[in-house]
N, C-alpha and C positions, 0 to 999 in steps of 0.2 A: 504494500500500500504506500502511497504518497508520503506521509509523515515519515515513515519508517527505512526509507529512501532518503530522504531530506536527512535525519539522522545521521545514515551510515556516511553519505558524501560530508557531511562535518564533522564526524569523527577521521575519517580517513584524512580529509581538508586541515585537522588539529594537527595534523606532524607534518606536516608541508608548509600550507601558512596558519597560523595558527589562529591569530586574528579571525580572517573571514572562514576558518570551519569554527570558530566561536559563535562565530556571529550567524550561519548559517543554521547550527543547532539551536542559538536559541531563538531565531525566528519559528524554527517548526515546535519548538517546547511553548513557545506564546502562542503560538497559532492552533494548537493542541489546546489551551488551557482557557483562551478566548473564546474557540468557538465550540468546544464541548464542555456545560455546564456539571452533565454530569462527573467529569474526568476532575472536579476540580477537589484537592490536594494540597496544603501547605508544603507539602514534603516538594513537592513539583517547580513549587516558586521558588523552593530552592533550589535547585537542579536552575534554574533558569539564572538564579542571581551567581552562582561560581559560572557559568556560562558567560555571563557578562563582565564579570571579575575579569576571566581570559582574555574577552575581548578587549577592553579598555585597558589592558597593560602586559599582552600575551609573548612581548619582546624585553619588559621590564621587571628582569625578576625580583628587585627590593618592593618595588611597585605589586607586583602581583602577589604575590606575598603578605603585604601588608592590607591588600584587598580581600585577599582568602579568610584571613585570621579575621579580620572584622567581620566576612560572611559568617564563617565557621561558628563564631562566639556568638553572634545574635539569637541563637535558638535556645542557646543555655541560658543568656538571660532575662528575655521575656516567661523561660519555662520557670527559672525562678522566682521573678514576680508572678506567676501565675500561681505558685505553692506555699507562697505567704499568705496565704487566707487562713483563716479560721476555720472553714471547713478542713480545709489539707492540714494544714500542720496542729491541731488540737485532736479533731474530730477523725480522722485520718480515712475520708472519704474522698476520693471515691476508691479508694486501697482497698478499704474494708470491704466492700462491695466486691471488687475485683478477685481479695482472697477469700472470699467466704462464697462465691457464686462459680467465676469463672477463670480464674486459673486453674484451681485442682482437676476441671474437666481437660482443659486443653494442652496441660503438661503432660512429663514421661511419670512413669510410676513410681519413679526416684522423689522427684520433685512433691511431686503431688500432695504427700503427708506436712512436707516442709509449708508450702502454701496454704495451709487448711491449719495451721498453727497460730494460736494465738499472735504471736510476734509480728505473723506477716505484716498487717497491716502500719504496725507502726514501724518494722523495719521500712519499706515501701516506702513512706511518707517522710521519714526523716532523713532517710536516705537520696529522695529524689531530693530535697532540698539545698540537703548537701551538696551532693552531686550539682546541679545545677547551679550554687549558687559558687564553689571552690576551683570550679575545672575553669570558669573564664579569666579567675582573678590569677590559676596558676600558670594558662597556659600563654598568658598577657603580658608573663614576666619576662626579662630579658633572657640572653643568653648565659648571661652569668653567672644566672639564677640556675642552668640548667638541672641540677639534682629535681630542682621542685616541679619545674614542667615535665617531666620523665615520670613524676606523680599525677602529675593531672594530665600526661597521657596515659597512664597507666589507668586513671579513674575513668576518665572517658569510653576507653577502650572497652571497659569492662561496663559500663551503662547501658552502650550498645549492643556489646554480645547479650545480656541478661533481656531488654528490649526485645531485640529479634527473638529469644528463644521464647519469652515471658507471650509475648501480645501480639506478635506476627502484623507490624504492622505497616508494611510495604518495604519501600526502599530507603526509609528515614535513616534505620542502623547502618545500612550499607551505605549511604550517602555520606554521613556522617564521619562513619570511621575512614572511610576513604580519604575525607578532609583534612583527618589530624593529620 
């Protein structure tokens, strides 16, 4: 199909010029997200915003770099103000919900008693906060700093993997980890 076409010629177009297969993929990831309502996806607008990173600095690497790392961080910390509520971090919903309904169904047989365990839920909730609120401020830090971003890549890493395996929820964890 069309889109999927438009794709491969920009990806193939990214090691040759890199620029315009940027630019090429993310005209068909816009044109994808604009004109089918039902396709639409946060996870996608991101894919579109490193798309446009490339484009606007795909010969600059301090420059594309410093556009990545500002993509990359913005999901951690809107996810963080989103887990400062009173519901999330008090109430530890909607965790509790998730582990007391639909994790234990959708995990391995391993897992499944761990999930269905009291703790979950406020592991879940105090841990996404963490998570969300540690991994931007460690990964933001200089080179210097390196031990501690090797931790908040380390946390990251591990947000995703648990993610994908926890709630199968497209290409956010693969988008993601690919980023760091």
């Amino acid at each position: 199909d069309a889109p999927a076409a438009l794709q491969l010629a920009g990806a193939l177009a990214l090691l040759v010029w890199p620029r315009a297969g940027a630019l090429c993929s993310a005209a068909a990831v816009a044109y994808l997200l604009l004109a089918e309502q039902s396709l639409y996806q946060n996870h996608y607008w991101l894919v579109l915003n490193v798309l446009l990173c490339y484009a606007a600095a795909a010969r600059r690497p301090r420059a594309l770099l410093s556009l990545l790392r500002f993509t990359t961080l913005v999901p951690y910390a809107f996810g963080a103000y989103a887990k400062l509520s009173e519901d999330w971090a008090l109430r530890w919903e909607p965790p509790a919900l998730w582990c007391a309904r639909d994790l234990p169904r959708t995990s391995s047989p391993v897992l499944a008693p761990l999930l269905a365990s009291p703790l979950c839920a406020p592991a879940l909730s105090i841990g996404g906060i963490v998570i969300d609120t540690a991994v931007p401020l460690l990964l933001a830090l200089p080179s210097a700093a390196s031990r501690w971003r090797a931790v908040g890549y380390a946390a990251a890493l591990g947000f995703h993997v648990c993610n994908a395996l926890l709630f199968h929820i497209g290409i956010f964890p693969a988008v993601m980890a690919g980023a760091l």
